[in-house]
N, C-alpha and C positions, 0 to 999 in steps of 0.2 A: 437086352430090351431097355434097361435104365439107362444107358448109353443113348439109344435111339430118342427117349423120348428126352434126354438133357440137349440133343444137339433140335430135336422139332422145339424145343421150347425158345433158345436160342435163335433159330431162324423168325420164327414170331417175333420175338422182340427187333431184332433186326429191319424187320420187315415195317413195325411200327415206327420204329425210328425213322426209316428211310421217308414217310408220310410228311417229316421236318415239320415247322411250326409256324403255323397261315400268318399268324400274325397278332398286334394290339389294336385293342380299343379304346382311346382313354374319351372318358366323356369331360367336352366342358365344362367352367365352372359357369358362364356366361356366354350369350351372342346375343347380337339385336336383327331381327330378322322381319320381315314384312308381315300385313298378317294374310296375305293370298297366299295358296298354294300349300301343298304337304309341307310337311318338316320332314327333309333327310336324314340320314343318317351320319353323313358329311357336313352337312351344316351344325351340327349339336356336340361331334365327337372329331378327335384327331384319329386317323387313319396308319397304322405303320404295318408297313408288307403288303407285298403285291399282292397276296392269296386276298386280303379282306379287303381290297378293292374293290372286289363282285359286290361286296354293300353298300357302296358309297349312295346309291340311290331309294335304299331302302327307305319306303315310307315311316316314321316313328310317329307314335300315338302321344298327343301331348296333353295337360289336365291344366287349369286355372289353378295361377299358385295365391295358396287361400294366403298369404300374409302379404301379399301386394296386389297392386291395382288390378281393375277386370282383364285390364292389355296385357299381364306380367302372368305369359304358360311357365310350365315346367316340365324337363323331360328325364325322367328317373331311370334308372340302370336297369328295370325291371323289366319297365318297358321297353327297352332296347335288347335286354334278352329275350322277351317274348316274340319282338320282332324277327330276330334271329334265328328262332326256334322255328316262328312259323317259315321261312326263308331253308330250313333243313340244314344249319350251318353245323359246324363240327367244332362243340363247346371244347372240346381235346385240343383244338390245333387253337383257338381262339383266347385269348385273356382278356377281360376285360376290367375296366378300374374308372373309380370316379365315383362320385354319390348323385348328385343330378344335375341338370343343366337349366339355367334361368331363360327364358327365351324374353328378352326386352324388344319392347315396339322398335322400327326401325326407326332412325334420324328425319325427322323432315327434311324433306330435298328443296331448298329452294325456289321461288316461282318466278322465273325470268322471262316474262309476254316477248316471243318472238325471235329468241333463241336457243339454236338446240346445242346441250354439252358434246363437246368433243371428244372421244373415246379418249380415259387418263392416260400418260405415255407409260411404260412401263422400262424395267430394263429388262434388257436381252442379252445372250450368249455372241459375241463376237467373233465369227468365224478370220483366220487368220491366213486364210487363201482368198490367190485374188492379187490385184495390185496394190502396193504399198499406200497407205494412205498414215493420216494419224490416230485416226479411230485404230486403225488396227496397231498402229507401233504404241500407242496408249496400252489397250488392251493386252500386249506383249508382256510388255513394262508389269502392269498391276499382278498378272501372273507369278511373276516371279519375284514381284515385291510380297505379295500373299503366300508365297510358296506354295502355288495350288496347279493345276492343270488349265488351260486356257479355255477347254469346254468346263470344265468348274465354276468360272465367273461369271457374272451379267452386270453391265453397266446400263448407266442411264444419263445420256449426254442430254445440254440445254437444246432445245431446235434450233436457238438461235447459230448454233454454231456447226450445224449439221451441212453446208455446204465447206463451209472450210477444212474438216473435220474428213472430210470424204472424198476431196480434191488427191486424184492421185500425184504422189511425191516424184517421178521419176527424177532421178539426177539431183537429187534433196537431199542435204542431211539433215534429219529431222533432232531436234534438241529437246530432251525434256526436263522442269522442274519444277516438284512439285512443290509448293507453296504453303502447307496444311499438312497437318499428320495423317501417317497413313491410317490413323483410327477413328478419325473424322469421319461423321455423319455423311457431307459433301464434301469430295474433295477439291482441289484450284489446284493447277496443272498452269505452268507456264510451259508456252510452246514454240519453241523459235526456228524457225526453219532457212537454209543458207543453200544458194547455190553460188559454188566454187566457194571461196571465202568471204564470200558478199551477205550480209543478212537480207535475207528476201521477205521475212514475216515474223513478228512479235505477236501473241494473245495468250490470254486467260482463258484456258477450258474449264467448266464445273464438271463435273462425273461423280454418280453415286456409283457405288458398289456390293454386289451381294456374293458372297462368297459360300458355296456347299461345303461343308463341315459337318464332318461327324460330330456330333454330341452325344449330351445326356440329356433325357426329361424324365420329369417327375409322374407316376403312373398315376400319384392323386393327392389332394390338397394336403399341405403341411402346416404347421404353423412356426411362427418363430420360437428359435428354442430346440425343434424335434431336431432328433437325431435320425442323418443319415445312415440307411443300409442299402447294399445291391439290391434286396429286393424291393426296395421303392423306387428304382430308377429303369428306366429302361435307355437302349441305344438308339438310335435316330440320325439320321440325313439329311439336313433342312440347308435350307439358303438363309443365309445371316449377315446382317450388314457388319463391318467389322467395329463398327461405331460402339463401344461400352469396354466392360473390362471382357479377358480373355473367357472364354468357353471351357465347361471341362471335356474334356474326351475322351475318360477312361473313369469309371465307376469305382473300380477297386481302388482308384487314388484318395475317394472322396467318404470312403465307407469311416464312420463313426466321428465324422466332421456335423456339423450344428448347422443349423440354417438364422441366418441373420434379419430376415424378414419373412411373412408369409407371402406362399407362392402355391398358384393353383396347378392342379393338373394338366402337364403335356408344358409346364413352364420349362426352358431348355435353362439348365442348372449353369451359371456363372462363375467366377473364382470371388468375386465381391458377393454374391449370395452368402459363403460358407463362412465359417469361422471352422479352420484347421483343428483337431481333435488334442488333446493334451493326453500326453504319452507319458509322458513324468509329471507327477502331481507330489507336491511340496510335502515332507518328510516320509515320501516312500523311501523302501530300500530299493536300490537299482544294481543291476550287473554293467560295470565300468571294465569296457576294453581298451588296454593301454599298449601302444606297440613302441617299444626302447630296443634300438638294435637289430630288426627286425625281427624280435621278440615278441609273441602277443601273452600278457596277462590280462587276465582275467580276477577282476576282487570285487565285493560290496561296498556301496556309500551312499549315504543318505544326501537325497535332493533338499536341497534347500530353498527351493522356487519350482513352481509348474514351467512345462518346457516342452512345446508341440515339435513337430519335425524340423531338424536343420536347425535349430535355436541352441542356442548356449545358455546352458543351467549353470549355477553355484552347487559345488558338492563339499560335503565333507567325509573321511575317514572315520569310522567311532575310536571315540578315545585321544583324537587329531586335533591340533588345535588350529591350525591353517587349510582354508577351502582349498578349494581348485575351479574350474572350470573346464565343462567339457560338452562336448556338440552333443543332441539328442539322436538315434540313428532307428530309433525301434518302440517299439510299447518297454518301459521298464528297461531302457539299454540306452548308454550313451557311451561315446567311443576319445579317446587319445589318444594324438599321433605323435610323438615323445620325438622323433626322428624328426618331422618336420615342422614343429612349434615349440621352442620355448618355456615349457611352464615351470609351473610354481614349486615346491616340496610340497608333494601332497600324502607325506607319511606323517 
């Protein structure tokens, strides 16, 4: 009978698990939004997982934020789990974070008598079937310049060059170079295209790029200084132009690293945001792995300077009257490869 009910207890959990997890809420810190109409739930907060996309239209209740103007709402975590509630959403499968969201008037639009805005261009996904053109040997190209999939990317060429750009190449060899880092905001793309050995066309293409990347964001506002953990971060899939410093994309890399500036919630985590965590701190005792021969020992010696991942400390022996030098590899552990560096007498 105790058997019976370890294995129904067991199949419960099971069963709970298999339910998996709907998804995040993170609320913003700020939007500017009109004043017609509800306030979404999508307009106020970032969305991650398809399950809590059934809310994206949830009407959210908003209050006059009494320390600014009559136009400056707010919309509090409270009230979006009220919302929620009444919605019959499943607080189990749902997380939410953030403390409230400022709702600023929207930007005055412009009044231009007798003209209508032209929908903005946007970039798009470039399909790579079809006839050759150079939109699509571009898009080829950035593919594998970004190391990503070619349904991965969207680019966003000038109009002006969208006859050129889409003129099929048969019997072309299409040439490319580009002119601007691939980290560039906008990129310039020289284009030269030859039939036989003949140049047949020189131009300057501009192309932005946005690139899907896993990352990291932040579940809720930090300030400079705090220290990162997993549990402040979550995972995420967004389109990102490759323009800044690199992305993280793995959380466990960046657990007890410091934040360099403050950043609100659902901000997708940088490697120029962090300041790396310091693993050796100056007159700890550290474990020093030395391999002579391939021999590994193992002894103590005191740091002489703080020393993050992959950085080279100053140690000494007790009792020793010459340091040494040796690479950081761990919290409290720094390593020597006697075999293939050179060092010092560090007896």
């Amino acid at each position: 009978m105790r058997l019976l009910h370890l294995l129904t207890f067991a199949l419960l959990l099971l069963a709970a698990a298999s339910t998996g997890f709907a998804g995040d809420i993170v609320l913003r810190a700020s939007v500017r939004l009109g004043d017609e109409g509800p306030v979404r739930l999508a307009d106020v907060a970032v969305l991650f997982g398809d399950d809590v996309q059934r809310y994206a239209d949830l009407t959210i209740e908003c209050e006059a934020d009494p320390g600014a103007g009559d136009r400056v709402r707010e919309v509090t975590l409270e009230s979006v789990r009220r919302a929620l509630r009444e919605a019959d959403a499943s607080f189990g499968r749902i997380t939410l974070s953030g403390s409230s969201c400022r709702i600023l008037p929207a930007a005055p639009e412009p009044d231009v008598a007798g003209e209508e805005e032209p929908d903005a261009p946007h970039a798009e996904v470039v399909s790579l079937e079809g006839p050759p053109t150079i939109r699509r040997t571009i898009a080829a190209h950035l593919a594998e310049l970004y190391q990503a999939e070619p349904t991965d990317i969207r680019l966003l060429f000038d109009d002006r060059d969208r006859e050129f750009i889409d003129t099929p190449q048969w019997g072309r060899k299409v040439v490319l170079a580009p002119t601007t880092s691939a980290s560039s905001r906008r990129m310039l793309i020289n284009v030269r295209t030859y039939t036989g050995g003949t140049l047949a066309d020189s131009r300057n293409v501009e192309v932005e790029a946005e690139v899907l990347r896993e990352v990291v964001v932040l579940r809720h506002d930090m300030q400079r200084g705090d220290t990162l953990t997993t549990s402040a971060t979550m995972p995420a899939r967004l389109w990102l132009s490759p323009f800044g410093s690199a992305p993280v994309t793995d959380a466990a890399e960046i657990e007890g690293a410091t934040l360099r500036a403050r950043l609100h919630s659902g901000a997708v985590l940088r490697a120029a945001h962090l300041r790396p965590p310091v693993l050796v701190r100056r007159n700890e005792l550290v474990d020093v792995y030395c391999v002579i021969g391939g021999v590994e020992i193992v002894t103590k010696a005191r740091a002489l300077g703080d020393g993050c991942r992959d950085e080279t400390v100053e140690l000494r022996l007790d009792h020793a009257s010459r340091a040494f030098m040796a690479r950081v590899v761990g919290r409290g552990v720094v390593a020597i490869d006697m075999d293939s560096h050179d060092q010092g007498d560090a007896s």
